[in-house]
MARVO-695162 format. One record per atom (N, C-alpha, C): z, y, x; residue number from 1. Coordinates in steps of 0.1 Angstrom, whole numbers, plus 2048, in hexadecimal, padded with zeros to 3 digits. Atoms other than C-alpha are relative to their C-alpha. Example, Ala and Ser with C-alpha at 12.3 -4.5 7.8 and 13.67 -1.06 7.14 Angstrom:
// residues 2
(r (800,7F4,809),1)
(r (84E,7D3,87B),1)
(r (800,80C,809),1)
(r (800,7F5,7F7),2)
(r (847,7F5,889),2)
(r (808,80B,7F8),2)
// end
This chain:
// residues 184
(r (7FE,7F4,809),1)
(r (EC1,983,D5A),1)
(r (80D,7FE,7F9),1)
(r (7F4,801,80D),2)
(r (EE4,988,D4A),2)
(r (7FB,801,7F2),2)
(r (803,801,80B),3)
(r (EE6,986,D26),3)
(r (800,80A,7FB),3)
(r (7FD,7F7,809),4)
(r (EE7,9A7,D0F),4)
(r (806,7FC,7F6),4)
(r (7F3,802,80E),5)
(r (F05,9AA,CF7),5)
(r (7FC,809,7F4),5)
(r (804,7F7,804),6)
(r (EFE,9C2,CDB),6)
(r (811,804,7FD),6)
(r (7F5,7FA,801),7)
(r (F25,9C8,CDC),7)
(r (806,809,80E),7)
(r (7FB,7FC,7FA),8)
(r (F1F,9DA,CFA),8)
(r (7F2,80B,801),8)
(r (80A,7F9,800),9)
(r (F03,9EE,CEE),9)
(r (807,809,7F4),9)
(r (7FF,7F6,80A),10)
(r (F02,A0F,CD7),10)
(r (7F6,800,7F2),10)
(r (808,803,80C),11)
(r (EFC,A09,CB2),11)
(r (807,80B,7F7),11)
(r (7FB,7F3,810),12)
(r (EFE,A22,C90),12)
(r (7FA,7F4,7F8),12)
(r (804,808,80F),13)
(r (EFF,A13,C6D),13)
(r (7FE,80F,7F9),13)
(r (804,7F1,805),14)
(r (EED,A33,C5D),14)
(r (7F9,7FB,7EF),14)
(r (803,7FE,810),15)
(r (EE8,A35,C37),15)
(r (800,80A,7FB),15)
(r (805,7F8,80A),16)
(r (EDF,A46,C1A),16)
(r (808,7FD,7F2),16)
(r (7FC,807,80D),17)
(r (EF2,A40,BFA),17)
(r (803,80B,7F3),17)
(r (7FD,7F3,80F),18)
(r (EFA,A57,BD6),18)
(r (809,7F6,7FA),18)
(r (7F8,80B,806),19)
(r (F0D,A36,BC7),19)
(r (80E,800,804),19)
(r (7F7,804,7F6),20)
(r (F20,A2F,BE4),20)
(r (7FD,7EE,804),20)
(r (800,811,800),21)
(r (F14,A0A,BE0),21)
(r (7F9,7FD,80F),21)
(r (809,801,7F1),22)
(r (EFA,A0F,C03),22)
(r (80F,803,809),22)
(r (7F2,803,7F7),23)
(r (F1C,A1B,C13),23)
(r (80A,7F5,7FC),23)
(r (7F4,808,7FC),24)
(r (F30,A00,C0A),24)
(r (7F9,7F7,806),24)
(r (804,80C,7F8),25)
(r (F19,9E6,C17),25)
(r (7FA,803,80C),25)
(r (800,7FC,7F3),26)
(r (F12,9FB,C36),26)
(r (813,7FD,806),26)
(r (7F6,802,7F8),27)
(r (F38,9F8,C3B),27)
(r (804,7EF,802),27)
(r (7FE,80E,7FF),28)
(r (F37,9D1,C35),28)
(r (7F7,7FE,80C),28)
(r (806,7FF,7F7),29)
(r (F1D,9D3,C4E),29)
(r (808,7FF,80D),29)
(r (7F5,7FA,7F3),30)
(r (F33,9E7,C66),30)
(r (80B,7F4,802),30)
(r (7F5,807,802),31)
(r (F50,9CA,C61),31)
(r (7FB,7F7,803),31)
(r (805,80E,7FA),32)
(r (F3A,9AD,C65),32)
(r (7FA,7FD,80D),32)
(r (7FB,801,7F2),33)
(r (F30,9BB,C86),33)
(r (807,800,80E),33)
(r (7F1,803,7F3),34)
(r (F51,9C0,C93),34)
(r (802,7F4,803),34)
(r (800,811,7FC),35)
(r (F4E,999,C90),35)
(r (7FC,7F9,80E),35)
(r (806,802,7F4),36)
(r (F39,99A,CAE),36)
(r (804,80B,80B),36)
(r (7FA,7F8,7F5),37)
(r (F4F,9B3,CC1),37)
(r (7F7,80F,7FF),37)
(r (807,7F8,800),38)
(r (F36,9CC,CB6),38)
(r (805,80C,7FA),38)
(r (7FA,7F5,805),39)
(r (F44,9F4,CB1),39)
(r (7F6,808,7FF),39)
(r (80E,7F6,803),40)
(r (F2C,A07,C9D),40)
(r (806,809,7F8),40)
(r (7FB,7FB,805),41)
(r (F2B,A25,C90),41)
(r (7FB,802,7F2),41)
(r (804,7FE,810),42)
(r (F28,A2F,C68),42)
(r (7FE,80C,7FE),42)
(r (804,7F3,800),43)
(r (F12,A4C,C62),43)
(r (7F6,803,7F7),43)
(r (807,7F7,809),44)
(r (F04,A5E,C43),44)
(r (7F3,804,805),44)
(r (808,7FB,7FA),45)
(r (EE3,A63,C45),45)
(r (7FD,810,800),45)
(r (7FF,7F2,7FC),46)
(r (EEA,A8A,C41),46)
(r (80C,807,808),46)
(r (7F8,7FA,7F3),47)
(r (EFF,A8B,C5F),47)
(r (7FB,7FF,80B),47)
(r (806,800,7F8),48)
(r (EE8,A82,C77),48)
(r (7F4,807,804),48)
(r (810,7F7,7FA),49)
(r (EC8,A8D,C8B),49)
(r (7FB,7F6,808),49)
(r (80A,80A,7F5),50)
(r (EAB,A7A,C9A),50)
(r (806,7FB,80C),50)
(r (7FF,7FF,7F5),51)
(r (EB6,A81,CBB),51)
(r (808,7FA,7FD),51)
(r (7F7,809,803),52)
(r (ED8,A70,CB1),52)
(r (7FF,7F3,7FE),52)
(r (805,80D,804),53)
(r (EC7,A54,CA6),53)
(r (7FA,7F5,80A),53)
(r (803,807,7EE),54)
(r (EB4,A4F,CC8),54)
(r (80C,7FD,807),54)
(r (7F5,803,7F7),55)
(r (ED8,A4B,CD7),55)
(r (802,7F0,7F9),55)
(r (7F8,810,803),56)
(r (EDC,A2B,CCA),56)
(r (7F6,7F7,804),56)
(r (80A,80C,7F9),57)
(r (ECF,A0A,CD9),57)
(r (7FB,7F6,7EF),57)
(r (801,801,810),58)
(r (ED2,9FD,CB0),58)
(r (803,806,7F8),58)
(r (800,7FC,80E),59)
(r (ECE,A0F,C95),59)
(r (7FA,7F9,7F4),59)
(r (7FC,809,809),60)
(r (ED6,9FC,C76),60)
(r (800,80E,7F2),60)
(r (804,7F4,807),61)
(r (EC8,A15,C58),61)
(r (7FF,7F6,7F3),61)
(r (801,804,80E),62)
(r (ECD,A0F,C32),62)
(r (800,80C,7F3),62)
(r (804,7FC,80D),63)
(r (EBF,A1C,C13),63)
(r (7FD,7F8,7F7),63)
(r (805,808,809),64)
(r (EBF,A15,BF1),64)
(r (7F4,808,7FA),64)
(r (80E,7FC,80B),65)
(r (EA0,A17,BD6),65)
(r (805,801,7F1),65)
(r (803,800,80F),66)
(r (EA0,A26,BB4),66)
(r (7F8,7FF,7FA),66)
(r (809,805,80E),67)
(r (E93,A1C,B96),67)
(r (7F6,800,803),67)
(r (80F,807,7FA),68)
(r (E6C,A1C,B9A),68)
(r (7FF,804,80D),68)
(r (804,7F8,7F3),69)
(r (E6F,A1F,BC1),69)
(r (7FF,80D,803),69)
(r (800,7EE,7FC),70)
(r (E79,A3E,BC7),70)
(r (80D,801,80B),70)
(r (7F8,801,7F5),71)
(r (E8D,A47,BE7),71)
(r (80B,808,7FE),71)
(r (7F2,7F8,803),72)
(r (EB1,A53,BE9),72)
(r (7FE,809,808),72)
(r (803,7F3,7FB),73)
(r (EAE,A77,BF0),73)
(r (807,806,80A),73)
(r (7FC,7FD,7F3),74)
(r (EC2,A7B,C11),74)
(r (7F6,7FA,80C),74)
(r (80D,802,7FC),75)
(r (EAA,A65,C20),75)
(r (7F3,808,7FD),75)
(r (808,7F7,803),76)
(r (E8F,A75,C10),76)
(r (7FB,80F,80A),76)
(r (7F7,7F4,7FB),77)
(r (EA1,A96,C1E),77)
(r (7FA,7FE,80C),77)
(r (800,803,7F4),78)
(r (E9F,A87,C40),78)
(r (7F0,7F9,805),78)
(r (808,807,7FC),79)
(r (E7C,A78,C41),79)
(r (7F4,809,80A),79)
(r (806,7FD,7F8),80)
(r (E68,A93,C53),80)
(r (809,802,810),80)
(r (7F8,805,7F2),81)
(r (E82,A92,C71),81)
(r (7FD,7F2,803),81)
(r (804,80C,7FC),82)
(r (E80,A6C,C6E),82)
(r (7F7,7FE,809),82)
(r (80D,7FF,7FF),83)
(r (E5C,A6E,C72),83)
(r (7FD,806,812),83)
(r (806,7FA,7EF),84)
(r (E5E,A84,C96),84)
(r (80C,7F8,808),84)
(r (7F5,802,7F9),85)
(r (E7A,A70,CA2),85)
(r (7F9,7F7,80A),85)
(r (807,80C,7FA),86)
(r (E73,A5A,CC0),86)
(r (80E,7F8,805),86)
(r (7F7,807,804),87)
(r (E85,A3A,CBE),87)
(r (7F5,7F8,809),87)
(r (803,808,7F4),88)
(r (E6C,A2A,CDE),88)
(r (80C,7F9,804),88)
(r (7FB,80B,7FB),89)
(r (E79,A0E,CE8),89)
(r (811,7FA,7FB),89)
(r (7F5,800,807),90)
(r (E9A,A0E,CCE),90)
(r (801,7F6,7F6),90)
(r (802,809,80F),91)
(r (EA0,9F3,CB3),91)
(r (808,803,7F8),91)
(r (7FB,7FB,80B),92)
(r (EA4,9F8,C91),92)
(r (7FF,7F1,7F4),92)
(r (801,809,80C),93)
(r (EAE,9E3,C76),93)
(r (7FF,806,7F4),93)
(r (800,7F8,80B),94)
(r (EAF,9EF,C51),94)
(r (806,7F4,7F3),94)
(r (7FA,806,808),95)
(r (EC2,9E3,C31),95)
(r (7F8,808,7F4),95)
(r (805,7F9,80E),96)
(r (EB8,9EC,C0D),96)
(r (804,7FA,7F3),96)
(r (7FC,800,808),97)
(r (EC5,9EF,BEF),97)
(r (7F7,7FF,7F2),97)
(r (80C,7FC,809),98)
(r (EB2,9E9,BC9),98)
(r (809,7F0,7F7),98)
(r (801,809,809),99)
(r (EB1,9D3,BAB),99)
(r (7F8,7F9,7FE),99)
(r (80B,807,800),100)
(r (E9F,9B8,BAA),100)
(r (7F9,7FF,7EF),100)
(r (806,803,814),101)
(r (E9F,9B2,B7F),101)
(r (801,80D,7FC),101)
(r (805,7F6,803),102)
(r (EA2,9D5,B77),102)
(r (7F2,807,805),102)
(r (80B,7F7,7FC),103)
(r (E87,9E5,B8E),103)
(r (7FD,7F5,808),103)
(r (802,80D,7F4),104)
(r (E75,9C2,B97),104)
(r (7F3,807,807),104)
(r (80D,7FC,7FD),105)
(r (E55,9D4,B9D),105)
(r (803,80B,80E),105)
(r (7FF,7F9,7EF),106)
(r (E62,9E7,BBE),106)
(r (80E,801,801),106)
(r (7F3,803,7F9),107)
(r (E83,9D6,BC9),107)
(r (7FF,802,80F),107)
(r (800,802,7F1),108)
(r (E8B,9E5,BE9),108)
(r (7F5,807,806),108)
(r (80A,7F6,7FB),109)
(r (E6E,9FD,BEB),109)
(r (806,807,809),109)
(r (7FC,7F6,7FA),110)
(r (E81,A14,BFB),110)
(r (7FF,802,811),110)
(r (7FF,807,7F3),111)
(r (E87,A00,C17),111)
(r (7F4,7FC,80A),111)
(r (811,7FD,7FD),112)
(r (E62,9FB,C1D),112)
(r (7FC,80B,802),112)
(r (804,7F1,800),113)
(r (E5E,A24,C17),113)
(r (806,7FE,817),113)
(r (7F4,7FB,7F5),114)
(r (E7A,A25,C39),114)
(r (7F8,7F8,808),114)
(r (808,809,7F2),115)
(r (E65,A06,C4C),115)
(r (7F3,80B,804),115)
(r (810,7F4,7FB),116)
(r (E43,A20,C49),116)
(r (805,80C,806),116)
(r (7FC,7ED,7F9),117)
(r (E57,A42,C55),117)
(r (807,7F5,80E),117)
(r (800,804,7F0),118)
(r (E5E,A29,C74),118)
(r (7FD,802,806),118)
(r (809,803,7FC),119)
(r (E43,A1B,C7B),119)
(r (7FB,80C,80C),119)
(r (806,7F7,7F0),120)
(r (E39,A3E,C93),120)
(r (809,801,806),120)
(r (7F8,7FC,7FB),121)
(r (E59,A40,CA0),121)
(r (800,7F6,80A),121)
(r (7FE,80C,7F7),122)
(r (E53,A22,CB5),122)
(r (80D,7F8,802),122)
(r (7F0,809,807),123)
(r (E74,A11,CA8),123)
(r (7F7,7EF,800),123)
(r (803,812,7FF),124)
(r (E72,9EA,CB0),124)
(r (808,7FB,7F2),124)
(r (7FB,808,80C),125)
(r (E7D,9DD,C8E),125)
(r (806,7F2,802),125)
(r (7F8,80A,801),126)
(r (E95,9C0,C8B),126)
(r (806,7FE,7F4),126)
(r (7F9,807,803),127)
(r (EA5,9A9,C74),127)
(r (7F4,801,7EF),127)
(r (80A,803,80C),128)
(r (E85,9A0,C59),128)
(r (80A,7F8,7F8),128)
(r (7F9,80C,80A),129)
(r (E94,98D,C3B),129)
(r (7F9,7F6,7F8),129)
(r (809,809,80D),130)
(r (E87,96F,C27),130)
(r (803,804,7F1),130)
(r (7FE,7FA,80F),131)
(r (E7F,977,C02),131)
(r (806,7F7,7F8),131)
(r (7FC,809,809),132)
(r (E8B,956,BF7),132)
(r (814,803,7FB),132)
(r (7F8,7FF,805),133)
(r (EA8,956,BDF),133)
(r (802,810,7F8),133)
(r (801,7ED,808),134)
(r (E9B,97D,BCD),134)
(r (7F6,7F8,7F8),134)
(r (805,801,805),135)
(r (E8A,97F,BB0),135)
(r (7FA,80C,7F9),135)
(r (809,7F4,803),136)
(r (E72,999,BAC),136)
(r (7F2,804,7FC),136)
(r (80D,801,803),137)
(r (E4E,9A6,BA3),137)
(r (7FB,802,80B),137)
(r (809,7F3,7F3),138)
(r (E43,9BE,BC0),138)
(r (80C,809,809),138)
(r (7F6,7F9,7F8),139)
(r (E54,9CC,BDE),139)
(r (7F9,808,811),139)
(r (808,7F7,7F2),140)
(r (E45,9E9,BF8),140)
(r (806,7F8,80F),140)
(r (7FE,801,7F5),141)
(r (E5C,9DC,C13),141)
(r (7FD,7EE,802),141)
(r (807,80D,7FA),142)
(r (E48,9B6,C16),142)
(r (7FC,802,80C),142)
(r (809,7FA,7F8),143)
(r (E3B,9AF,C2D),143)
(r (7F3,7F7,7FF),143)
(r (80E,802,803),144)
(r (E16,9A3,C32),144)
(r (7FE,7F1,7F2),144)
(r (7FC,809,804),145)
(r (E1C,980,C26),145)
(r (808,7FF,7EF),145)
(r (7F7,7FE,80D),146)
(r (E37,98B,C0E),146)
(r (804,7F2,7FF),146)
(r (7F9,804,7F9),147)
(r (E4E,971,C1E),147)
(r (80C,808,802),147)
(r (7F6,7FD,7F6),148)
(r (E64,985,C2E),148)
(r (7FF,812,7F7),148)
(r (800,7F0,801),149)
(r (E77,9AB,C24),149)
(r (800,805,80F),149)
(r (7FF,7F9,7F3),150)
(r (E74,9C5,C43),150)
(r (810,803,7FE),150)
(r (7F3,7FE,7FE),151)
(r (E9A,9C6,C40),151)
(r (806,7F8,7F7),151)
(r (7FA,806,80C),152)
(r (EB7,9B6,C2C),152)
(r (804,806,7F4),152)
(r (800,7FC,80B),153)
(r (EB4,9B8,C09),153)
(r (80F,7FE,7F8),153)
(r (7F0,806,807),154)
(r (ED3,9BB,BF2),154)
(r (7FD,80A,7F4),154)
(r (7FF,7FB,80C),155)
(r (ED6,9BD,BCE),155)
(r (811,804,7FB),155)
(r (7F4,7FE,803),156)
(r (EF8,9C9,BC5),156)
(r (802,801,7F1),156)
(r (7FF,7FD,80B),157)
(r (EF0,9CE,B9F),157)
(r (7FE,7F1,7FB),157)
(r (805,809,80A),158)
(r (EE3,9A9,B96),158)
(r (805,7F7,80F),158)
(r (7FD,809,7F8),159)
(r (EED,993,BB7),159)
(r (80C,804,80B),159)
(r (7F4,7F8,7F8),160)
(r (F0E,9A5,BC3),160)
(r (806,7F6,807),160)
(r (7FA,80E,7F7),161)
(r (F1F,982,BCE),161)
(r (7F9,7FC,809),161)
(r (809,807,7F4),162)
(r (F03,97B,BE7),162)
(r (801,808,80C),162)
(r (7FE,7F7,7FC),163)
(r (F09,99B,BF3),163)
(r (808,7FC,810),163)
(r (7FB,806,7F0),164)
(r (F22,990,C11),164)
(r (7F9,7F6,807),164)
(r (802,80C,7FC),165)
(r (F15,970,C1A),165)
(r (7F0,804,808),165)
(r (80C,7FD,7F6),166)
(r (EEF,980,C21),166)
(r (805,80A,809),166)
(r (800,7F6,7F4),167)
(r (F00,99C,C33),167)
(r (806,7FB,80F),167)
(r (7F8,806,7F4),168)
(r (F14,983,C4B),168)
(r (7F3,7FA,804),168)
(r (80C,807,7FC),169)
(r (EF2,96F,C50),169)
(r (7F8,80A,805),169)
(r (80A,7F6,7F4),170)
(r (EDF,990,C5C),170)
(r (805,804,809),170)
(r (7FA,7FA,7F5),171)
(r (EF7,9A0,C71),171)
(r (7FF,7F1,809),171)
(r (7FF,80B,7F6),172)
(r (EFA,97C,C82),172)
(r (7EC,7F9,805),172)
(r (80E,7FC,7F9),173)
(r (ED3,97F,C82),173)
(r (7FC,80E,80A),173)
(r (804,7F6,7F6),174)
(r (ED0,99F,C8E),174)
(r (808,802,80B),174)
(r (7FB,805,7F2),175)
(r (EE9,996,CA8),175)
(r (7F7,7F9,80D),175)
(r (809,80D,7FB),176)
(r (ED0,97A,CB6),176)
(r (7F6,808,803),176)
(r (80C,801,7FF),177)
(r (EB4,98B,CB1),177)
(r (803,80D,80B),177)
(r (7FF,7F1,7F9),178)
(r (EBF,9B2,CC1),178)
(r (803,7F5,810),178)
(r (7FF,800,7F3),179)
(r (ECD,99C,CE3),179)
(r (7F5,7F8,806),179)
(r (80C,803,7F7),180)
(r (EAB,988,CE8),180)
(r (7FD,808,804),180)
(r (809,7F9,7F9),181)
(r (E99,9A2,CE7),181)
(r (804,808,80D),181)
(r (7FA,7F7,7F0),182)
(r (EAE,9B9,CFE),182)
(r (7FE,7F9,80B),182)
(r (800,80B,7F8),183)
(r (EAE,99A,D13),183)
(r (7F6,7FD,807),183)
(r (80E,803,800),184)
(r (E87,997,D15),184)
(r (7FD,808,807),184)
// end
């Protein structure tokens, strides 16, 4: 069996942002996978449609969380489309945005909201994160264990300097992990 590249596959970096801070680390994103030869595209999540979303072999989705877990309202916007989209046999990663010392009580909810409007979409989820090195109370997007986030987490208000260094460590995870499976 040849190998699968994922820089010869179709990927979207699709966000949500009001700050701009979810688009700038969707475009650090974008940059760290041109590392890997990878040309993706950068797309608002109120420019797209389901069906656009099924075109891609990776979709790489980020939202952030306000204050007591509350979802950024383009997502929001977008969640009953989400919901009928079908994303069989498609992988999806997700990033998310939050404070861990301001709003420790649901750092990253959001991101958890966006793993459940998946979940029917039959989207293969990729690139879990370890919780070590966050310091929080409570976070929707755990997972069972509460170990591991369903996506990479990034604080930009209280750990902005970590900010590159976990985003170069996932993309070079979700590199690994998107051409096993293709592979499998």
């Amino acid at each position: 069996m040849s190998a699968v590249s994922l820089s010869t596959s179709r990927v979207g970096v699709i966000f949500g942002t009001d700050t701009g801070n979810t688009e700038d680390v969707a475009e650090k994103i974008m940059t760290e996978l041109e590392n890997y030869d990878v040309v993706a595209e950068l797309i608002n999540v109120t420019d797209i449609s389901p069906e656009a979303i099924a075109e891609f072999d990776l979709a790489i989705m980020g939202i952030p969380t306000w204050d007591f877990g509350g979802i950024q309202a383009d997502w929001e916007d977008f969640e009953d489309a989400l919901v009928l989209a079908d994303l069989n046999g498609k992988m999806v990663a997700l990033f998310g945005l939050g404070d861990q010392f301001g709003y420790g009580d649901f750092f990253v909810d959001a991101m958890g909201w966006l793993q459940e409007k998946l979940e029917p979409t039959g989207a293969s989820l990729i690139g879990y994160w370890p919780t070590d090195g966050y310091e929080f109370e409570a976070s929707r997007a755990l997972n069972e264990d509460k170990t591991l986030f369903c996506g990479l987490a990034i604080d930009e208000d209280q750990q902005f300097e970590l900010t590159d260094k976990r985003v170069s460590d996932w993309i070079r995870q979700i590199v690994n992990e998107y051409e096993s499976a293709a592979a499998a």
